[in-house]
Structure formats: C-alpha cells, structure tokens
GUDODREN-613788 format. One record per residue (C-alpha): z, y, x. Coordinates in steps of 0.001 Angstrom, whole numbers, padded with zeros to 6 digits, always signed. Example, Ala and Ser with C-alpha at 12.3 -4.5 7.8 and 13.67 -1.06 7.14 Angstrom:
! GUDODREN-613788
+007800-004500+012300;+007140-001060+013670;
This chain:
! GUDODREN-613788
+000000+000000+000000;+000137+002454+002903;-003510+002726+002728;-002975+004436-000781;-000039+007378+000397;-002514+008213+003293;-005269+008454+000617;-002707+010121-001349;-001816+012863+001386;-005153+013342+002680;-006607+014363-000903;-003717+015757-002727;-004956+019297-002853;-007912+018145-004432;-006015+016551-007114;-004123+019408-007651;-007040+021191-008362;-009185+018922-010496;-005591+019294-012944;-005626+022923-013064;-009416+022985-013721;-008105+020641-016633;-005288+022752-017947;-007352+025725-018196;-009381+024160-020772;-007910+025106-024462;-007625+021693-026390;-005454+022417-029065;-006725+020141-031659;-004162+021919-034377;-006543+025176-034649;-010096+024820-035294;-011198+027955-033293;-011023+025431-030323;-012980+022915-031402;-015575+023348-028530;-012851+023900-026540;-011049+020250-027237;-014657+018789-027070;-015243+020266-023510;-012448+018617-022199;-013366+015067-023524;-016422+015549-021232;-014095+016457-018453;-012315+013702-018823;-015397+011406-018994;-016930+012872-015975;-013500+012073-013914;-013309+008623-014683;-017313+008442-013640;-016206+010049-010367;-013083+007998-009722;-015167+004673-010187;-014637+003798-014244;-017660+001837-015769;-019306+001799-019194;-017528+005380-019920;-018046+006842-023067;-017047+009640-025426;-016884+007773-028503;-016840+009936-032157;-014437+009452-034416;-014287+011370-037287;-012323+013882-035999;-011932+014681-032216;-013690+011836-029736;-011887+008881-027688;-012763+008888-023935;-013238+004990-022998;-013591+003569-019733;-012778+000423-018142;-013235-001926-014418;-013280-005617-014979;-013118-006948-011529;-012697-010528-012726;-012042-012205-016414;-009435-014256-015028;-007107-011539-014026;-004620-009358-016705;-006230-006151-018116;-004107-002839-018329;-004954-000834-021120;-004188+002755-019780;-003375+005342-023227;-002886+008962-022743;-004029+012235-024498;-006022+015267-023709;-004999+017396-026388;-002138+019942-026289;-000017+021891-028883;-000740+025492-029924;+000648+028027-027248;+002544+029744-030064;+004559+032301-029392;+002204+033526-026877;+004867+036611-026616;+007302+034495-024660;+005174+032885-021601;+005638+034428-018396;+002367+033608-017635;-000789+032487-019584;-000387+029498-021114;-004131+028256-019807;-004160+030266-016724;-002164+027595-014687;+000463+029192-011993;+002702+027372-009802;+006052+028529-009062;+008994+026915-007185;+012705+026753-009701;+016143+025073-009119;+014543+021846-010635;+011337+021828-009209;+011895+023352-005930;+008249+022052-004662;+006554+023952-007043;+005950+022912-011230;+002638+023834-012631;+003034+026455-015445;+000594+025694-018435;+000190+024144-021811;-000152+020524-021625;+000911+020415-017680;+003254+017637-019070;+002374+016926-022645;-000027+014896-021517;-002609+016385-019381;-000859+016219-016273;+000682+012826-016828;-002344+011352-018172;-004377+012488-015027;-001806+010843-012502;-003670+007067-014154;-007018+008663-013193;-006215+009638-009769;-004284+006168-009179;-007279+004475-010651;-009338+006187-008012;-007296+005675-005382;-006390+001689-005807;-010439+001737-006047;-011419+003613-003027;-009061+001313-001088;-010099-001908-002468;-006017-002007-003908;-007480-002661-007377;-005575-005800-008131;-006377-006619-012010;-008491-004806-014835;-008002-001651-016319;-009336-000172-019685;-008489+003520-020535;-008487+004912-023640;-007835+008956-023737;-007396+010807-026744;-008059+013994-028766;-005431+014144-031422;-002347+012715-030824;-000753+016482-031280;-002274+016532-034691;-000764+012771-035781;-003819+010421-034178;-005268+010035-037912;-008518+008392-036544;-006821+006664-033395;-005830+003121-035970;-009547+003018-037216;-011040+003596-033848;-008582+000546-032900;-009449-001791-035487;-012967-001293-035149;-012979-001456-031371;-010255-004598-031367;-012255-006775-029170;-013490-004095-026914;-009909-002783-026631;-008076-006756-026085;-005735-006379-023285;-002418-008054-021893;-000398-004534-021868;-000386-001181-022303;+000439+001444-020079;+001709+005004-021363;+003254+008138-019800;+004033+010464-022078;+007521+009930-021942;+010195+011648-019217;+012618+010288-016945;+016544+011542-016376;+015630+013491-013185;+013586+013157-009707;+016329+011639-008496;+017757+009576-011338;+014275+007600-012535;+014834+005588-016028;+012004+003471-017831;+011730+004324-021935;+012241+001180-023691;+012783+002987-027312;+011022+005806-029328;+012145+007750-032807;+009873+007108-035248;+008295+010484-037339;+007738+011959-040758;+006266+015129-041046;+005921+017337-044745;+005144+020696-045602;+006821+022117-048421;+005490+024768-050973;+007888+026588-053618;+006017+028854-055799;+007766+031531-057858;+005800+034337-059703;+001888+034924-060014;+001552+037358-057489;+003750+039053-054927;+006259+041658-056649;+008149+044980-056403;+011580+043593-055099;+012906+047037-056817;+010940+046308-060023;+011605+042945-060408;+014416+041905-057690;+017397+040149-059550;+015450+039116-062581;+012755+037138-061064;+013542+033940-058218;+012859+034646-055246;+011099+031743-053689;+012315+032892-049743;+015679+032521-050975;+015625+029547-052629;+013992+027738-050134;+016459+028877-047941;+019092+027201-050336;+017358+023767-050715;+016502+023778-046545;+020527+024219-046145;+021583+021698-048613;+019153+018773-046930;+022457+018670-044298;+026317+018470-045015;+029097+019969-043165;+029163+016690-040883;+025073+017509-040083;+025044+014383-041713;+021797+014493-043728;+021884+014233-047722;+018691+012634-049024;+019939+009636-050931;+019149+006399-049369;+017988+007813-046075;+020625+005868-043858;+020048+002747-045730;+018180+000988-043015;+019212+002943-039613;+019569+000246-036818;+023531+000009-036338;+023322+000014-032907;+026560-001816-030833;+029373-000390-029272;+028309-001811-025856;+025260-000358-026123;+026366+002941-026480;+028559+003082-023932;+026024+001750-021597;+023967+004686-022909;+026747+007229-022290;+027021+005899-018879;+023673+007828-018116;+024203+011058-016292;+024520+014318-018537;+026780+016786-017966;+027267+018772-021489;+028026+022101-019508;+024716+022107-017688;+022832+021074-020792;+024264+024374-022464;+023341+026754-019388;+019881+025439-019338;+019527+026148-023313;+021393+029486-022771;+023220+028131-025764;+027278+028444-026617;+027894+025315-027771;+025959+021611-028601;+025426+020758-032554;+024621+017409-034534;+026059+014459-036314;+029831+013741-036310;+030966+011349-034748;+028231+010912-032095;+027507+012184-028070;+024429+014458-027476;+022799+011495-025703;+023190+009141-028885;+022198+012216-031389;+019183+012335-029504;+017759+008860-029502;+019321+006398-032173;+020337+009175-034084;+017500+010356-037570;+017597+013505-037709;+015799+016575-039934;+014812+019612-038789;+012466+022321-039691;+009757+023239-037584;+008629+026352-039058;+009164+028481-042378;+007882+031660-044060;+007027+033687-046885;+006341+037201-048310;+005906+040117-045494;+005956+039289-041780;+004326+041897-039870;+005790+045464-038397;+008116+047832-040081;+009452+047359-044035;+007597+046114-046665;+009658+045915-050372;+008493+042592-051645;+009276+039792-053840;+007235+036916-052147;+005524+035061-054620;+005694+031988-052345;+007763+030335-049452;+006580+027103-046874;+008386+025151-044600;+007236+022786-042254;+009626+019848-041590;+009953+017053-039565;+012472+013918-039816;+012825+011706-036402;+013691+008142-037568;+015401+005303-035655;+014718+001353-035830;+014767-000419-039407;+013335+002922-041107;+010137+002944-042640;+008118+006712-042359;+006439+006251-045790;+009352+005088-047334;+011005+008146-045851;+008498+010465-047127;+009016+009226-050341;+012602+009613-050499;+012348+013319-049218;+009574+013948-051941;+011820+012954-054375;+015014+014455-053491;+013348+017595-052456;+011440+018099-055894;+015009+017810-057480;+016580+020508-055986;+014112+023129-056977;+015593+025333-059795;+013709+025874-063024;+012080+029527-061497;+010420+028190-059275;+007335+025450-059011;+007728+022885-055476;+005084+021236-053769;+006026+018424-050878;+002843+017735-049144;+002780+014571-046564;+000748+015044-043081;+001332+012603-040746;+003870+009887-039756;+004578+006709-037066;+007328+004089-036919;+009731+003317-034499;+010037+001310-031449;+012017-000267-029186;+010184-002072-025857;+011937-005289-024776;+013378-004864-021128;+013323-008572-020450;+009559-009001-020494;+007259-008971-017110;+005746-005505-018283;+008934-004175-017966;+009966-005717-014854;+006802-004686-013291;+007474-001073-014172;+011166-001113-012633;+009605-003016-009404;+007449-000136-009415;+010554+002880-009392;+012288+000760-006753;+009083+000571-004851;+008316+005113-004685;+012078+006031-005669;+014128+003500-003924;+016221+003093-007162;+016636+000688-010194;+015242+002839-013192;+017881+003350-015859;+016528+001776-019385;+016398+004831-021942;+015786+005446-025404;+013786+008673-025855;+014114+010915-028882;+010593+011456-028745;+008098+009842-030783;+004622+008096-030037;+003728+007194-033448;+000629+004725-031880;+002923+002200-030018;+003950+000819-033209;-000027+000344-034029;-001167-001305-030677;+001229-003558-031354;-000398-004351-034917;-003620-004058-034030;-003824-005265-030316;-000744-007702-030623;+000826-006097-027165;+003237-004768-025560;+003586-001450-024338;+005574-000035-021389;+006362+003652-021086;+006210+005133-017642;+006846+008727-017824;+007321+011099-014852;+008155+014559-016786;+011763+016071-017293;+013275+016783-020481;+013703+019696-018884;+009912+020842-018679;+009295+022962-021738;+006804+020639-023591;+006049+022382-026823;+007411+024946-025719;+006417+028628-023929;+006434+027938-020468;+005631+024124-020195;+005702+023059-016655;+005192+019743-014546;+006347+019369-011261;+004446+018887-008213;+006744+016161-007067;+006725+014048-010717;+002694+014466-010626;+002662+012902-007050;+005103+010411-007741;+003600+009305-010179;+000233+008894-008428;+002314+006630-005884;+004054+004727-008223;+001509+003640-011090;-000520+001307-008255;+002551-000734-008088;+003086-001580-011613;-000524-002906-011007;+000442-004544-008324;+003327-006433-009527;+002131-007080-012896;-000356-009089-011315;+001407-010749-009250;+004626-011976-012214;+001506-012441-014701;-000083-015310-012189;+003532-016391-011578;
C-alpha cells in the first residue's frame, strides 16, 4: 500500500483542485433555477470517473435529476463494491450568514481543522466525501492495487428525498447486483477519535398549510374578530411537544426500539464533553427528552422539529396585516421499529385535530425513509474497522448517527445487501448549514483509508 500514499502525496494538490472545481458548481436540486446547474455537475462527475479509469460510464435519466454509473470488473469471481454517494447539495439559505460564498470555495485553517477545511456548500454533504471514492478508485487503479470490483452509483437528489433513486434501482437490479455497499455520508467523533456508523434515524417530512380568511386583512379592521392563522399555527406547533419535550401525537412511541441499558452506557462511554458542545453552539444550555443524555437524544431518540415556518409580511419595516395563511415545514427523525408512512399518518391525523373551527389545515406529505441499524459482526464491517486501524492507528468506535439516509433501507430491499457507512466529516462541519466546511485532513484520510476496506474485504470475503 505504500505505492498508494506516494501516489497520494505526489498528486494531492491536484485533487484538491479537481474538488473545488466541483464545489463551485451550484447543484441544489431543491430550486429549479439550477437545474442546468445540477445537470452540469452530473457531467463532471462522469468525466472524472472516465479520467480515473471507470468503464461503461453513463449519465442515466431518471425522471428527475440523472444517476452517474460507472463500474471496473476486473474478474467475475471476485466481490463487487457498490460505491453510493451524491452530487447534490442543499440550498445556501441564509446567504446573509456565510463568511464567504457558499460556491466560491476558500480554505481557512480553525481550532478543529488546523490544516485547513474547505469552506463551501456541499464540501461535506456529499461532494467532498463522495469524491474521496473517485480519487481512491483512481489511485488503487493507477497502481495496479485494485483488488475486487467496483460499481458507483452517484446521485442527483438525495437532498430533495431520492424520489426516482428506488425506480432507477429496481429497474437497474441486475446491473446494480453487488456483495456490499459502500457510503460516506456519515461523520466520525473526531480526527483523532474515528467511529464506524452502524445505525441511522429514519425520516418523515410534511408541510403544513392553515388557512384563515379569503385574503390578507387589516389587523386594525379585523384583528380580534377574525383567527389569525400565524398565531394559531404557532399554538398547534407548541402543543406537538409536552413539558418533558416528550412528543404528543398519539401512538407515535408505540413501536420505538427500547434500546438496553448496556447499550447505552456503552454509547455514553463515547467522548462528549457537554460544556464544549455548548461553546461550539454558542448556546446556554442543551434541550430534549427527559430522561435521556445528548448522545442518546440524538440517535435512538424520535424527535420533531420544524424546519421552517411563515406567514403574512416578511420583508423590511411594518406592515399591519392579518395573514390570511401560515406554513410550516416539519420534519420527524424516527428510530428502529417505526414505520415513516405510518408516522405520516399519525401526524396527519393528530395535526388536522388541533386546528380550531377559524381556520381550514392542510398536512401535505413530501418525502420519507426508514431506519437502520448495520450489523457490526459481519465482514463488511470488519473490513471497514481493519481499514481505521490501518490510516488512524485506532479501533473505530461503533456509532449510531442521528442522521438519516433514507436509501439504505431500499438497497437492502431491492439489492438484498448490506451497507457499511464510512464517513470522514465532523459533526462539527456545518452541513446544512452557512459555512459548511470539510477538512483537508478528513478528505485525505479518507483517500488513504477507503483502498483498505477494498483490500480487506477481499481478502475476509475469499476467507
């Protein structure tokens, strides 16, 4: 493998620069306006995995944004990797509040990252993280290192819910077949605490609509006499948790995983200090469930939160209106045993009940994914720790991730496989977020550490 650091060293400023040539490009699939945008970067993607060696590479349509496929099949015989990432990135939103642009990549050294972190939307989330697999691919193939087969399959929407990703899948079954897949989109503890995701939160997303009069109103005219739909959707958001933050749709906690005592306090055991959590949030004090540690609130924890709300006048200076309407957008993070339709449903229905007679509601579904948790006793796992040991020189810590990837729960319908989660990021990194970063150091590590999961998956596969 020392063939592959020198190959590593000698061309690192190269691929440092083929990922800020990628981060400049604009693919937020969530606003149309950068539709050519999104598109542009498919073909960027396409033409890297030409360059690095990939064969039969293709931009293949879906009905919304297209799936990059590539593959190397160096022999039949041997296990084939099936390498998912995604080259779209959320909406920059609020552009107000980045230091720098959010697609004009700039690299500056913090605390954290004190080698540098790139600065840019979707330096993480997943640009960044899904290059590292097509710079290891390229340079396990320019030193003959390749040891098995690889497929990759990049794509377009995962930001926007992966509606056409299950399709594409079942249509492209065969063409997809692999032993495992291979994911980083996930983070680790820190750079020098590396941990191994073995569990995701699963995701249902609504938007909510409460409708009050015809037409926006005086709020002198007609304030007091008429509902207000602002306020009231203020009233049902605030009653969807009790005092305990415990959350009070009926039936939501029928089937959250009861997860052991030993199991959480091998979770707990992870380090987190609560004080430097705090400072980093510039925030007073922590908030969630009773009765449960920041770590556990986080990943076997369902929570509810809103994402975004807002009604009547917005803009500069005063504006004496009675909105006629009020949205919310609102997510709900769901642990192992819950079902995201069966979620939805229950939110519909409780939701719709609150609503006072004044006032119409509309609960409209958009996307959703189960859970999943990753089995740490299977060789795709112990490939990946092999792997840490190998670049970090540690055992990885096994960690549940709040996070959710709604599409590991659907390879493993469709494809019947396994997936392991090999993420290099920091929870610590911004994603979604003004400012996203990566660092320098996780985007090289990971570069050195994703040829030896290929290497030792090979080798406990043939064992």
């Amino acid at each position: 493998m020392e063939q592959l650091k020198s190959y590593l060293e000698e061309h690192k400023e190269r691929f440092l620069n083929e990922l800020l040539d990628l981060l400049r490009i604009p693919s937020v699939s969530a606003d149309s306006a950068y539709k050519e945008d999104v598109l542009k970067t498919a073909d960027f993607i396409k033409n890297k995995l030409i360059a690095a060696g990939a064969e039969n590479v293709e931009v293949c349509p879906t009905d919304g944004y297209p799936i990059v496929y590539g593959d190397k099949i160096i022999d039949a015989s041997l296990p084939t990797v099936l390498v998912y990432g995604h080259y779209d990135v959320q909406p920059p939103d609020p552009m107000d509040l980045w230091e720098s642009g959010p697609f004009e990549p700039v690299i500056k050294k913090t605390e954290r990252h004190p080698e540098g972190a790139i600065y840019a939307r979707g330096a993480c989330d997943d640009k960044g993280q899904a290059y590292m697999h097509v710079k290891a691919f390229e340079n396990m193939l320019a030193n003959d290192a390749l040891p098995c087969n690889i497929k990759f399959m990049i794509e377009g929407e995962e930001e926007v819910g992966s509606e056409n990703l299950g399709p594409f899948l079942k249509a492209n079954a065969d063409r997809l077949s692999c032993d495992v897949i291979l994911i980083s989109d996930t983070s680790m503890i820190a750079n020098d605490v590396p941990s191994i995701t073995t569990g995701l939160r699963g995701l249902s997303y609504v938007e909510v609509e409460v409708t009050g009069p015809n037409r926006d109103l005086h709020s002198g005219t007609y304030g007091g006499g008429v509902g207000n739909p602002v306020n009231i959707l203020a009233k049902m958001i605030a009653s969807l948790h009790d005092d305990d933050n415990h959350i009070t749709i009926p039936g939501f906690y029928d089937d959250v995983e009861v997860v052991s005592e030993a199991e959480r306090k091998a979770m707990n055991e992870a380090p987190f200090s609560v004080d430097e959590y705090k400072e980093h949030l510039d925030i007073n004090d922590i908030h969630g469930e009773k009765g449960y540690t920041t770590l556990e609130r986080t990943s076997i924890r369902p929570t509810l939160d809103v994402n975004g709300m807002w009604g009547g006048y917005i803009g500069e200076g005063a504006k004496t209106v009675l909105p006629s309407k009020a949205y919310a957008k609102i997510s709900m993070r769901l642990v192992p045993n819950q079902h995201s339709d069966k979620i939805t449903e229950l939110f519909q229905k409780h939701f719709e009940s609150l609503a006072p007679k004044s006032v119409k509601v509309k609960v409209t579904p958009h996307h959703g994914g189960e859970p999943v948790v990753t089995p740490t006793e299977g060789i795709e796992y112990q490939a990946a720790e092999k792997a840490y040991e190998a670049t970090f020189g540690k055992t990885p810590i096994p960690q549940r991730a709040g996070g959710s990837i709604p599409i590991v729960a659907l390879f493993e319908e469709v494809l019947g496989v396994k997936t392991v989660m090999m993420g290099f990021g920091l929870n610590s990194d911004a994603i979604h977020s003004p400012n996203e970063h990566y660092g320098l150091f996780n985007y090289y590590k990971g570069i050195e550490t994703i040829p030896y999961f290929y290497k030792y998956y090979t080798e406990l596969a043939k064992s």
